[in-house]
N, CA and C of each residue as an Amber inpcrd file, in Angstrom:
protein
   363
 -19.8620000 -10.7590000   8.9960000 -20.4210000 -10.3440000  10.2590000
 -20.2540000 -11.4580000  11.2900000 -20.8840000 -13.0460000  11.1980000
 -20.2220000 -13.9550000  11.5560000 -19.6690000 -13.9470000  11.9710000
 -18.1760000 -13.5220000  11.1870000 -16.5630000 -13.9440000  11.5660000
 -15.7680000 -12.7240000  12.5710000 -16.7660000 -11.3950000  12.0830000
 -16.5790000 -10.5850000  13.3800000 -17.1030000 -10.5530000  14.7080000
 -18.3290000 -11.5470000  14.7740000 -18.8570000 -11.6330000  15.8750000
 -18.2580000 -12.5050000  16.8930000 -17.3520000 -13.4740000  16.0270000
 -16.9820000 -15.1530000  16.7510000 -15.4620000 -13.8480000  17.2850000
 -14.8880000 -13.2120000  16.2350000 -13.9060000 -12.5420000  16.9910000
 -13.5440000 -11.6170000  18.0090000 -14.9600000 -11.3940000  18.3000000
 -15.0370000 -10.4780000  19.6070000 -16.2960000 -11.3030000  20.2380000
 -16.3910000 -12.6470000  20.0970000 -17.6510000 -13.0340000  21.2240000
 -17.3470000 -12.7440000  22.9470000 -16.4000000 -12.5290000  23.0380000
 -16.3590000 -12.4020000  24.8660000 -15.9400000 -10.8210000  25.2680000
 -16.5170000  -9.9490000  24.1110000 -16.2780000  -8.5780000  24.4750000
 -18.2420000  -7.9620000  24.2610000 -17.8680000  -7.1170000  24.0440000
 -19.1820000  -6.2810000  24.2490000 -19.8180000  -5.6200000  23.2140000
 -18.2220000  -6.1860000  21.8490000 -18.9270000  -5.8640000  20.5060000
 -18.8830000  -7.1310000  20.5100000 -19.0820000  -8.3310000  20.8930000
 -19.5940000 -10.1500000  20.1410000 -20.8590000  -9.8870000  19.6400000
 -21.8600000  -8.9470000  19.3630000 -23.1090000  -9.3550000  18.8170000
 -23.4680000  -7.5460000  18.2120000 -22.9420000  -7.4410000  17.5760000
 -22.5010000  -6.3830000  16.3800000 -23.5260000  -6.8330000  15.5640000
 -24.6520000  -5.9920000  15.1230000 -25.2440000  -6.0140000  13.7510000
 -24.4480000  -5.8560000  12.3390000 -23.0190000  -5.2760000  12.3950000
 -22.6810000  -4.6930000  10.9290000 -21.0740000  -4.5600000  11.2890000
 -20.1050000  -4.4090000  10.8470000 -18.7620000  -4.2000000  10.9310000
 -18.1560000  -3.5110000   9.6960000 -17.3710000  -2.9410000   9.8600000
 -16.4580000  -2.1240000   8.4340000 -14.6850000  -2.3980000   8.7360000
 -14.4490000  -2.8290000   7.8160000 -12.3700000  -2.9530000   7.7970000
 -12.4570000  -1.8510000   6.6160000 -11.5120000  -0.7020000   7.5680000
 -11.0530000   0.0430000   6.7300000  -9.4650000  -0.0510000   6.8030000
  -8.7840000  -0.5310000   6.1570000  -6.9500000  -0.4480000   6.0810000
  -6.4820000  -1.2580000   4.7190000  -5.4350000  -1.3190000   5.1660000
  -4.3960000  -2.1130000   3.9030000  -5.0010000  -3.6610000   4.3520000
  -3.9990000  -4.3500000   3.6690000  -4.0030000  -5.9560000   4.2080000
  -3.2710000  -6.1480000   5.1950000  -1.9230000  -5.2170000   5.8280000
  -1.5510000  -5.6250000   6.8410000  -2.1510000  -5.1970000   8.1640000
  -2.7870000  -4.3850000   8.1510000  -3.4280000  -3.8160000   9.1060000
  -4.7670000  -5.1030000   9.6730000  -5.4030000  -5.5800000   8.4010000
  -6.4860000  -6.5020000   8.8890000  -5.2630000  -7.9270000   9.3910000
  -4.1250000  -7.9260000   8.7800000  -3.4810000  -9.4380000   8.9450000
  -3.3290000  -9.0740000  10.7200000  -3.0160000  -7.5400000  11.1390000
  -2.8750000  -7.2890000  12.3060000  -4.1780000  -7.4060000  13.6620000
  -4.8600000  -7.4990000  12.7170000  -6.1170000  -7.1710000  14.2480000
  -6.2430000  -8.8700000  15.3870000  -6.2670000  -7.9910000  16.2510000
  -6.0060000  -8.9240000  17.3790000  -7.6370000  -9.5230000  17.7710000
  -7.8060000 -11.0190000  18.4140000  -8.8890000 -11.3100000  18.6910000
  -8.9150000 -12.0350000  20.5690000  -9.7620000 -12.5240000  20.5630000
 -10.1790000 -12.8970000  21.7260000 -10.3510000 -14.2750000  21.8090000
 -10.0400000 -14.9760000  20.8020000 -10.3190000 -16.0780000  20.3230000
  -8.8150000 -17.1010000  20.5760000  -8.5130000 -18.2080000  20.6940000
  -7.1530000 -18.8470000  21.5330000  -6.6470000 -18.7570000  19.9810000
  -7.1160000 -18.4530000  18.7700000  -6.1780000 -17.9830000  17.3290000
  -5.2700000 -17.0200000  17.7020000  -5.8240000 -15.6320000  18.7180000
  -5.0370000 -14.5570000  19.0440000  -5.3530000 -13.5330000  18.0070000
  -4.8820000 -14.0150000  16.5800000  -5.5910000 -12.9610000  15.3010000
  -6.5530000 -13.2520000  14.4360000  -6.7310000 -12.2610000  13.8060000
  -7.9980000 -12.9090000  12.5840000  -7.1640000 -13.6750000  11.7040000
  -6.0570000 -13.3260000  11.5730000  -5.5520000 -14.9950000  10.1700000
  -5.6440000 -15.7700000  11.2180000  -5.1130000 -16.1330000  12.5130000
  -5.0180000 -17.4400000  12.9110000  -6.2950000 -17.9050000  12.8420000
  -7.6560000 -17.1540000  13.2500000  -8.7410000 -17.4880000  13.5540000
  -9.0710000 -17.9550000  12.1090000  -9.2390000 -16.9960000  11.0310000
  -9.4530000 -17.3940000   9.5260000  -8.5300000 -19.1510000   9.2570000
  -7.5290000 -19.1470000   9.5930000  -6.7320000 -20.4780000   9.1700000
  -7.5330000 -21.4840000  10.0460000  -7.5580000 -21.5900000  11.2540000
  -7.9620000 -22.6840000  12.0550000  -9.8680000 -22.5930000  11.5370000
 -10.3040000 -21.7240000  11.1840000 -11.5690000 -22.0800000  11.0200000
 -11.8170000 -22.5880000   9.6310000 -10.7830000 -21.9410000   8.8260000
 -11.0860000 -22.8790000   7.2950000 -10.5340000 -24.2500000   7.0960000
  -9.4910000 -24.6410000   7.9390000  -9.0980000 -26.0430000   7.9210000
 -10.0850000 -26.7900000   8.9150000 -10.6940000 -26.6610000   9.8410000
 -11.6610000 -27.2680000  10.4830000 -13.2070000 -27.6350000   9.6560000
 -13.6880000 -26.5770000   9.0090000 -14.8650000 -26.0400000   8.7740000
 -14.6980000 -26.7850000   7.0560000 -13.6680000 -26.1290000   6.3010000
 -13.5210000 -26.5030000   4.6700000 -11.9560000 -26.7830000   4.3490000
 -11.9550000 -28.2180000   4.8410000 -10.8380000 -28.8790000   4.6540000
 -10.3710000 -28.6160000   3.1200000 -11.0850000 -28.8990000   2.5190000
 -10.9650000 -28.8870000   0.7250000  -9.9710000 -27.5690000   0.0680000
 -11.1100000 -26.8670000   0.6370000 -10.7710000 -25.0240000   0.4190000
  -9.5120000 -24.4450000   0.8190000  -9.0850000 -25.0790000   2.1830000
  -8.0170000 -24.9230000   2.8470000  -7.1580000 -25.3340000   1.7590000
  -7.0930000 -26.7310000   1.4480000  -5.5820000 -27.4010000   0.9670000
  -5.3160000 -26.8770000  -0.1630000  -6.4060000 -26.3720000  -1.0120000
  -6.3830000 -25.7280000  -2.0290000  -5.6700000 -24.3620000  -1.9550000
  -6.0080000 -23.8910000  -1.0210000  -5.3640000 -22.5720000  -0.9410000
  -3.8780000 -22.6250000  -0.8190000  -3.4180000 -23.4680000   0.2670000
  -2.3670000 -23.6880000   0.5590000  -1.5540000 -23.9850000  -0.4820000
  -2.0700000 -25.0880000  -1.3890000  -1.1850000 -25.4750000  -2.6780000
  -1.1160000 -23.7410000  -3.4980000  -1.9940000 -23.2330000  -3.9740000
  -1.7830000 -22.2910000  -4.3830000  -0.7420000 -21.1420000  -3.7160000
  -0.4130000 -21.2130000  -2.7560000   0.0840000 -20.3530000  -1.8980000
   1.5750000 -20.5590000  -2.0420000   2.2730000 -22.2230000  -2.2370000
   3.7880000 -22.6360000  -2.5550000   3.7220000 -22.2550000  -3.9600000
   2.7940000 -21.9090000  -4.9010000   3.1830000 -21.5190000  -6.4480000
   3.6900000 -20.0230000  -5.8280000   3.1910000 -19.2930000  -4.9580000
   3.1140000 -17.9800000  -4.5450000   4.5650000 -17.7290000  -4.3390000
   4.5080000 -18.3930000  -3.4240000   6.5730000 -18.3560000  -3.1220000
   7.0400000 -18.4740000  -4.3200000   7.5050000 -19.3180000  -5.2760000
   8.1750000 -19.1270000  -6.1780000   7.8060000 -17.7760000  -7.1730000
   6.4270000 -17.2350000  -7.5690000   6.2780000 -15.9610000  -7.7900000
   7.0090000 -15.0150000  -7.1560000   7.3280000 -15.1370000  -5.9580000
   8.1370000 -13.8850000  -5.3340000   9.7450000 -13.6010000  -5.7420000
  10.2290000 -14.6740000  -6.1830000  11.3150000 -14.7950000  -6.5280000
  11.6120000 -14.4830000  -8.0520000  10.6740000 -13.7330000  -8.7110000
  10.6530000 -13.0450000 -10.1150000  11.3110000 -11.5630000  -9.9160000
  12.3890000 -11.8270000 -10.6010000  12.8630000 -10.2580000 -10.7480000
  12.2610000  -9.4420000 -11.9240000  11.8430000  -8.5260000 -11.6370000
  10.6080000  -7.8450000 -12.1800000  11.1010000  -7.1730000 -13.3330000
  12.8200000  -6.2240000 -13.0850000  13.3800000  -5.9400000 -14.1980000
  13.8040000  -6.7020000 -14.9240000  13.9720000  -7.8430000 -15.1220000
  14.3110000  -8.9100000 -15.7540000  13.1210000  -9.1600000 -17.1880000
  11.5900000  -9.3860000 -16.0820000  10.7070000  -9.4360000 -17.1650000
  10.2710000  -8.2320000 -17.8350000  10.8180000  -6.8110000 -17.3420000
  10.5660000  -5.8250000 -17.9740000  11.5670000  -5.3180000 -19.4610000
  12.8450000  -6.0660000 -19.1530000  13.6350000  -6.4530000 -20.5710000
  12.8620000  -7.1040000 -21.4180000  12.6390000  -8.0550000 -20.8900000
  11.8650000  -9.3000000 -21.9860000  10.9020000  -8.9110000 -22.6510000
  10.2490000  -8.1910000 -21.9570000   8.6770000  -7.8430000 -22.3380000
   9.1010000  -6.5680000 -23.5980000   9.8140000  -5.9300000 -23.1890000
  11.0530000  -4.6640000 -24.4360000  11.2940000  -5.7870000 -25.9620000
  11.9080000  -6.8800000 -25.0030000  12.7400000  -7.4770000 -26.4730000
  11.4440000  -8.0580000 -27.4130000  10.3600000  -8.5960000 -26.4640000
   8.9290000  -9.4000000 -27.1230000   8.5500000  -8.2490000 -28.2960000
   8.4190000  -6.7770000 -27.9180000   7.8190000  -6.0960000 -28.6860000
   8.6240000  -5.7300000 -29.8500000   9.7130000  -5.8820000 -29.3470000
  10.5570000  -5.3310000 -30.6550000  10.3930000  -6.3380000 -31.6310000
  10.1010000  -7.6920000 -31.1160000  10.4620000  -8.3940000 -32.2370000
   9.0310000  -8.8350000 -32.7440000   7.9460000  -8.2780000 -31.9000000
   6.6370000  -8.1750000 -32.4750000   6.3750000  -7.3710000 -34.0700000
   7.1610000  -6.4910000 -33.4240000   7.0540000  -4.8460000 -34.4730000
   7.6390000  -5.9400000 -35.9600000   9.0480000  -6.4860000 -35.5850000
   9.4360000  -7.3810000 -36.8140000   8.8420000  -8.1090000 -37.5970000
   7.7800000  -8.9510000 -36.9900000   6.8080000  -9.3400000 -37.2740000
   5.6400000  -8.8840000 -38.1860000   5.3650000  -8.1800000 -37.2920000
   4.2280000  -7.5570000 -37.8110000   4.6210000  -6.9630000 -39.3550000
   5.8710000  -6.1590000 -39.4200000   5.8260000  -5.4420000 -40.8800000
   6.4920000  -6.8830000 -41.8000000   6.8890000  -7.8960000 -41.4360000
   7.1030000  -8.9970000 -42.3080000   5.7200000  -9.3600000 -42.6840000
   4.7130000  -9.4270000 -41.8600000   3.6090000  -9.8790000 -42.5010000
   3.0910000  -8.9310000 -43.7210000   3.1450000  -7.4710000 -42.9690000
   2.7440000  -6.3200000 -43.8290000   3.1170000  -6.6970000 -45.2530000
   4.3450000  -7.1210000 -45.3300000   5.4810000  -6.9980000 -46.3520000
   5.1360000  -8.1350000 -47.1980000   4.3050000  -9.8540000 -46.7910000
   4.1820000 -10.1320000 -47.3470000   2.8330000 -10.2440000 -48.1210000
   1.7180000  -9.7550000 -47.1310000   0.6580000  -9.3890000 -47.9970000
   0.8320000  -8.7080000 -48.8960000   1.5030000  -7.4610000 -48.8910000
   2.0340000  -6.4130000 -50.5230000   2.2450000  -7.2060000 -51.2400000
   3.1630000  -8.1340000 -51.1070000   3.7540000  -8.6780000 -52.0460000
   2.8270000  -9.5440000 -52.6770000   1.9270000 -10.4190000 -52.3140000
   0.6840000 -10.9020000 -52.6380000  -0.2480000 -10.4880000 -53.2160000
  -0.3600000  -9.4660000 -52.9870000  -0.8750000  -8.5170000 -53.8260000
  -0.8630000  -8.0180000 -54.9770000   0.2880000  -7.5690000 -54.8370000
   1.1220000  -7.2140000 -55.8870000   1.3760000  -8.5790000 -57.2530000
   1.7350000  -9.6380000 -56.4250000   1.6370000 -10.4190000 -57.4130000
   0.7140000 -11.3570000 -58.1180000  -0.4510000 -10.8660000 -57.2280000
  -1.9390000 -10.9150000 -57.8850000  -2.1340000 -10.0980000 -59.1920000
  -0.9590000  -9.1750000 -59.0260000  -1.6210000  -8.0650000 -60.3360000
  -2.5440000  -6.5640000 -59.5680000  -2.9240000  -7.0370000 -58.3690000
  -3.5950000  -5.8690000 -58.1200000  -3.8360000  -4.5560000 -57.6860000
  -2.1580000  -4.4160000 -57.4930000  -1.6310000  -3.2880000 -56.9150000
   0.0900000  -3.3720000 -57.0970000   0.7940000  -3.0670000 -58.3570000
   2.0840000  -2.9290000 -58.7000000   2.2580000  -2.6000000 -57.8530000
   2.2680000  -1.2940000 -57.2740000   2.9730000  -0.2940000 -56.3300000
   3.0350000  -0.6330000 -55.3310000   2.7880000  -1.2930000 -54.7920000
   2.5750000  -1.6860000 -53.1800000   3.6180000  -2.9370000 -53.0620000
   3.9770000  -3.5270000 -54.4000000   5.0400000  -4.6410000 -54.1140000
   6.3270000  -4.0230000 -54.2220000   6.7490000  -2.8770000 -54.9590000
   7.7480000  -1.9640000 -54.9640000   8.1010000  -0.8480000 -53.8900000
   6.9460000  -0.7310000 -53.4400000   7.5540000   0.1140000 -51.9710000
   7.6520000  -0.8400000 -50.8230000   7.5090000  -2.1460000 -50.7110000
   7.7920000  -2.9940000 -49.9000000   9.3600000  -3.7830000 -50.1750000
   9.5470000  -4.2810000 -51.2930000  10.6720000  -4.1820000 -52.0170000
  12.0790000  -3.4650000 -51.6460000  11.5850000  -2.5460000 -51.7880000
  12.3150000  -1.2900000 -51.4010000  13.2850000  -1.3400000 -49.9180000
  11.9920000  -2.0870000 -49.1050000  12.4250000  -2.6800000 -47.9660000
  13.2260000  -3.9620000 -47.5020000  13.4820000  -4.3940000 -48.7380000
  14.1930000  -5.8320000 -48.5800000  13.2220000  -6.9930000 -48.0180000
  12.2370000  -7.1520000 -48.4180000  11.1690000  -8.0730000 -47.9160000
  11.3990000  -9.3470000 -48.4790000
């Protein structure tokens, strides 16, 4: 409410009890102010580097990991993520395969080391 009030202080909504943003993110990155920011990010940027230096730089560092995130080709990790499972699945019945067999050569279940067997384990 604050931050909507400082953005329209020299209009006739500056002292607004309540405010609502209804849109996407570009729509709020769009709203224009009255303020020498011009928008609410400029106003949001110049008031968090003034106000919470800390918070700011922090963000910012987080923000150059951001860029290199953008540069992920998405089908790329959607192969990978294909090949991870397949070779999960491999996994997984090797383990299957060697508990039977453990089992089995506990004595406590013949059958279960022969239908694993079977499988080339």
């Amino acid at each position: 409410l604050g931050l909507g009030n400082a953005l329209n202080a020299r209009s006739s909504r500056g002292v607004a009890a309540g405010f609502r943003i209804d849109g996407s993110l570009p729509q709020i990155l769009g709203i224009r102010c009255n303020s020498p920011a011009g928008t609410f990010l400029g106003y949001l940027v110049r008031h968090m580097s003034m106000n919470s230096p800390d918070l700011f730089q922090q963000i910012m560092s987080e923000g150059r990991q951001l860029d290199a995130a953008t540069n992920v080709d998405v089908a790329e990790l959607k192969a990978e993520l294909q090949r991870f499972e397949v070779e999960l699945k491999e996994v997984s019945a090797e383990i299957s395969c060697c508990q039977a067999r453990t089992v089995a050569e506990e004595g406590k279940d013949a059958g279960t080391y022969e239908n694993y067997a079977a499988q080339r384990c």
